[in-house]
C-alpha positions in Angstrom: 239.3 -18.0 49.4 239.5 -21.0 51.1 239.3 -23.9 48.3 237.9 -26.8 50.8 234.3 -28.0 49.2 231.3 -26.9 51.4 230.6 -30.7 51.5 233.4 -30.9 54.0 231.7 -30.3 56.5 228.0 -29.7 57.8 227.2 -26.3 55.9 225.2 -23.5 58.2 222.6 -23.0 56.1 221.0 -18.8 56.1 218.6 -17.0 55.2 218.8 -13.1 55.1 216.2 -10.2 55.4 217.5 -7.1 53.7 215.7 -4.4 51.8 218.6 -2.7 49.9 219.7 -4.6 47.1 223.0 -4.0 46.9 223.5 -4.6 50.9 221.6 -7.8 50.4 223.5 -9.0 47.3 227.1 -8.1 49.3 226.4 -9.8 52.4 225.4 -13.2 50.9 228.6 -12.8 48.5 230.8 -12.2 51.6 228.9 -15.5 53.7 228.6 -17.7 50.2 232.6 -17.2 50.2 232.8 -19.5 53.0 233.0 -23.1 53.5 230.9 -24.3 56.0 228.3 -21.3 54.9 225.1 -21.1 52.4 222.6 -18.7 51.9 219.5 -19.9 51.1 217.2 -18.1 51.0 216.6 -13.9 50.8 213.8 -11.1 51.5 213.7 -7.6 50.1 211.2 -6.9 53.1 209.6 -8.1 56.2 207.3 -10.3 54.8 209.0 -11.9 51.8 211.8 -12.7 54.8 209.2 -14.2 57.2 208.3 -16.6 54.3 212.0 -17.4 53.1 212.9 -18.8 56.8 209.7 -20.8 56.9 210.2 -22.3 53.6 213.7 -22.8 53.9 214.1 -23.4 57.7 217.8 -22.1 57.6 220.0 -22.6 60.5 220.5 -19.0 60.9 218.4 -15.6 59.6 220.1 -12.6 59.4 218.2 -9.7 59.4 218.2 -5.7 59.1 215.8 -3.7 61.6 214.0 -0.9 59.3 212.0 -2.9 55.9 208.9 -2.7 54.1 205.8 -4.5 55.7 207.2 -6.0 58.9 210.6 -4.5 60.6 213.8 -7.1 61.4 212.5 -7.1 64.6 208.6 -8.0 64.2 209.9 -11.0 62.3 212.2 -11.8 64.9 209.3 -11.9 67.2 206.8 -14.4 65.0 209.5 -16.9 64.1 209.7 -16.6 68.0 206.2 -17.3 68.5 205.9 -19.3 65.9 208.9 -21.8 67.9 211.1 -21.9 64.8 214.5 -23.3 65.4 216.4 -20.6 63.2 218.7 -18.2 65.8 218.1 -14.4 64.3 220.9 -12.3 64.3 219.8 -8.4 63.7 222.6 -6.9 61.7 222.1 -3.2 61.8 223.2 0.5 61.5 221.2 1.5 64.8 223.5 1.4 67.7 221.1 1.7 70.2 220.5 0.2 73.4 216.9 0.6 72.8 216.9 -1.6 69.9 218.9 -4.2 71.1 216.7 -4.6 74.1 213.7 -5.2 72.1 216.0 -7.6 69.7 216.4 -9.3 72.9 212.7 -9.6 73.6 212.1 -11.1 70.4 214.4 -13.7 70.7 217.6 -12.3 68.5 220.9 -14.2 69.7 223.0 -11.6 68.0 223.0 -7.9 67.7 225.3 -6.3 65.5 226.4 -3.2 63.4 226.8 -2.8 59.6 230.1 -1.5 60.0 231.7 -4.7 61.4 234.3 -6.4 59.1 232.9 -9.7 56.7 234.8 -12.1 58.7 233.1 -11.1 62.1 229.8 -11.7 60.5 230.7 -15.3 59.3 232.3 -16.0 62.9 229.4 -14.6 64.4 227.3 -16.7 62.4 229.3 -20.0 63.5 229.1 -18.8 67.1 224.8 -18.2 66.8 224.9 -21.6 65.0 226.9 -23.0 68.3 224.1 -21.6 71.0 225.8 -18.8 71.7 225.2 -14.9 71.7 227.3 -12.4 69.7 226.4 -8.9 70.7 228.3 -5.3 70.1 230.0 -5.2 73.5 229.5 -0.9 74.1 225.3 -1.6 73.2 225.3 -4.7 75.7 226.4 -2.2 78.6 223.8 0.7 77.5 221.4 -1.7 77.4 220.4 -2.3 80.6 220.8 1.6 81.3 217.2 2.5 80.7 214.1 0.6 79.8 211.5 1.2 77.5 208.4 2.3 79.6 206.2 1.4 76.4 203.9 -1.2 76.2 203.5 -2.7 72.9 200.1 -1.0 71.8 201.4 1.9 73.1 204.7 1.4 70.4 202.3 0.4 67.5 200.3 4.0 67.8 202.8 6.1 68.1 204.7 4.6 65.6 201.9 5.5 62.9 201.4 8.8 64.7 205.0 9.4 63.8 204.7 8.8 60.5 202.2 11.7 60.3 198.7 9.5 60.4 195.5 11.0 62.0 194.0 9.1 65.3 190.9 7.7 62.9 193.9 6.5 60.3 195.5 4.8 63.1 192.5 3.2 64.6 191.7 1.7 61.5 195.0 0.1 61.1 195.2 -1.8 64.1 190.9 -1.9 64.5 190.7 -0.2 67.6 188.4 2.4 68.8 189.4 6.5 68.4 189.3 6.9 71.9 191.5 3.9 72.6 193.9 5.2 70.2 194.2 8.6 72.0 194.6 7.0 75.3 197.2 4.8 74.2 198.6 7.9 72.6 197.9 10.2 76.1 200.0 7.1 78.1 202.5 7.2 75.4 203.2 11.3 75.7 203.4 11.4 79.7 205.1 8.3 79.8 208.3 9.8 77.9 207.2 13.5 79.0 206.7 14.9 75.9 204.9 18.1 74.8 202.7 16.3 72.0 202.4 12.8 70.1 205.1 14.3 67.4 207.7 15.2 69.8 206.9 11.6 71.7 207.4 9.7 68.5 210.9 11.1 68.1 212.2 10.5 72.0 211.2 7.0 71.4 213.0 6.6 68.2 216.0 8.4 69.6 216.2 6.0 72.4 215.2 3.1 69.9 212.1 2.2 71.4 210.3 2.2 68.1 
């Protein structure tokens, strides 16, 4: 451990979004080991991490793909609309191109995998911090290999359509009409040639388009 206070120099201050405990505790145990790094703040899902970079406005937020309430990647892309000055880095287990394209979209400046070693992370960090991107150089080259043909509305049904809900179900979740659902649903199954919504819900995710 490097003994040099944190008051040496201007600390990166970060918040992360993790919804496994013992993931969450590790990774601000490796970043709190270094000197120029704090963590701030932390969220055990979407919206509890949504809240801790608003409160805290950290230099950096850190933040897993898959959590309760809003994903890594639907926070990524309010703090986006919402202008905030925090650079997201999505640290992941999904290597795929589809995901980082969206992470992309949303406004991520990094795109990285769980298994990378601790002190990648903190340089990574320092490099997000300094305006620059960090991405898993074998993702960066898939990810301009195919594109997502889905619109937004289109990923929102047949996410929910996935998870096993009925077209009423899903039209009350997003307050749409039952016949807009199964027409964004229709699009969504020709779009990625699929036999039914199921089998559509599981290209996309392959690909990472959900």
């Amino acid at each position: 451990m490097n003994p040099t206070p944190k008051t040496a120099r201007r600390t990166i201050r970060v918040v992360i979004g993790e919804d496994q405990g013992m993931v969450l505790g590790a990774l601000a145990a490796l970043l709190e080991i270094e000197n120029d790094i704090s963590v701030v703040g932390r969220g055990r899902n979407g919206k509890e991490a949504l809240q801790a970079v608003l409160d805290q406005k950290p230099d950096v937020f850190i933040t897993d793909i898959e959590m309760p309430h809003m994903s890594g990647l639907e926070v990524a892309a309010e703090l986006k609309r919402r202008r905030s000055s925090a650079r997201v880095i999505i640290l992941t287990t999904f290597a795929r191109a589809g995901y980082l394209r969206r992470a992309l979209d949303a406004g991520a400046s990094g795109y990285l995998l769980k298994d990378m070693r601790a002190e990648q992370l903190a340089e990574a960090v320092r490099r997000v911090h300094q305006g620059l991107r960090v991405i898993d150089p074998e993702l960066a080259t898939e990810a301009w290999s195919e594109a997502d043909p889905l619109t937004d509305r289109e990923r929102q049904v047949l996410r929910l359509a996935g998870d096993g809900k009925q077209s009423g179900e899903i039209a009350a979740d997003l307050n749409l009409s039952e016949g807009t659902v199964r027409n964004y649903l229709s699009e969504a199954i020709s779009k990625l040639g699929a036999a039914n919504r199921i089998e559509a819900a599981r290209i996309a995710r392959t690909k990472g388009w959900l």
